[in-house]
C-alpha positions in Angstrom: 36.1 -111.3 38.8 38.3 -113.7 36.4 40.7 -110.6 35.8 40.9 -109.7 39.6 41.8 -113.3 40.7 44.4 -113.4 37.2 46.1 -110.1 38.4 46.4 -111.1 41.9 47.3 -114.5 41.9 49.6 -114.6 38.5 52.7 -113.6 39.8 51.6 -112.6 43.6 51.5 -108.8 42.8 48.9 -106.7 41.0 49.0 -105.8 37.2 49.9 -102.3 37.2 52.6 -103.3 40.3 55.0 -104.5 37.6 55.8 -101.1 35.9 55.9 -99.4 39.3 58.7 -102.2 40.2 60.3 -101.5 36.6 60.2 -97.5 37.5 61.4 -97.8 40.6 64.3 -100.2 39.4 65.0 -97.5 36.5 65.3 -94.5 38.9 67.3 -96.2 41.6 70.1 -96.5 38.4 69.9 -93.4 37.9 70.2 -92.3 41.5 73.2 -94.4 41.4 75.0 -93.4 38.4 74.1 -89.5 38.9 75.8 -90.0 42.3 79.1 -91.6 41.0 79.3 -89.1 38.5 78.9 -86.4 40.8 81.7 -88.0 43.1 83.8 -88.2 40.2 83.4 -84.4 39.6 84.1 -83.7 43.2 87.5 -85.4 43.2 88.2 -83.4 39.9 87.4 -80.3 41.2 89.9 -80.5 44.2 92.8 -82.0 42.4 92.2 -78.8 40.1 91.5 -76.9 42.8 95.1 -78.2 45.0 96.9 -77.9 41.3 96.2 -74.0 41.1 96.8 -72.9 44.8 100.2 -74.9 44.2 100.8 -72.7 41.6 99.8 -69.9 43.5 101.5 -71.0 46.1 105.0 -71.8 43.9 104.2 -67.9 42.4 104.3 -66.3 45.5 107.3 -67.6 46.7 109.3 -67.0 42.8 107.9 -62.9 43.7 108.4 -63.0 46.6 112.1 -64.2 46.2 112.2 -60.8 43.4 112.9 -62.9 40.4 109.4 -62.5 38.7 106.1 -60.8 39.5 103.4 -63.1 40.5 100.6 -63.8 37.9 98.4 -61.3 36.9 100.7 -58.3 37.8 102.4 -56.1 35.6 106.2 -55.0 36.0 105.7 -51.4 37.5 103.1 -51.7 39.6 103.9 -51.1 43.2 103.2 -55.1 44.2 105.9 -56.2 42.2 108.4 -53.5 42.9 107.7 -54.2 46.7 108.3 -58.0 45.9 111.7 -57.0 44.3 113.0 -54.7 47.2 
């Protein structure tokens, strides 16, 4: 009875309510760091992602305008001698 009162009225909560607090504390950080990384990733991935269709983009029109082939193609094939004509 003296450890039912002591665990109850202590600190207001029950014993084993403390490292459920603690856990719960513990997995909302990570919750929140696993989510800023993850937004930090994102934004990577499409300034990556708008840095290579620019390039694509820039390639196209260079092949297009006959001066090189775009990337990827060699000189003979018929993709870059229809970019040339």
């Amino acid at each position: 009875m003296k450890f039912w009162a002591w665990s109850h009225n202590f600190i207001g909560l029950h014993v084993y309510a403390i490292p459920t607090l603690i856990l719960a504390l513990a997995a909302l950080i990570v919750i929140l760091v696993h989510c800023r990384k993850r937004k930090k990733r994102k934004d990577d991935a499409e300034k990556e992602l708008e840095r290579k269709l620019g390039e694509l983009i820039d390639g196209a029109a260079a092949s297009a305008d006959g001066s090189t082939p775009a990337a990827g193609e060699a000189p003979g094939t018929p993709a870059a001698a229809a970019g040339r004509e």
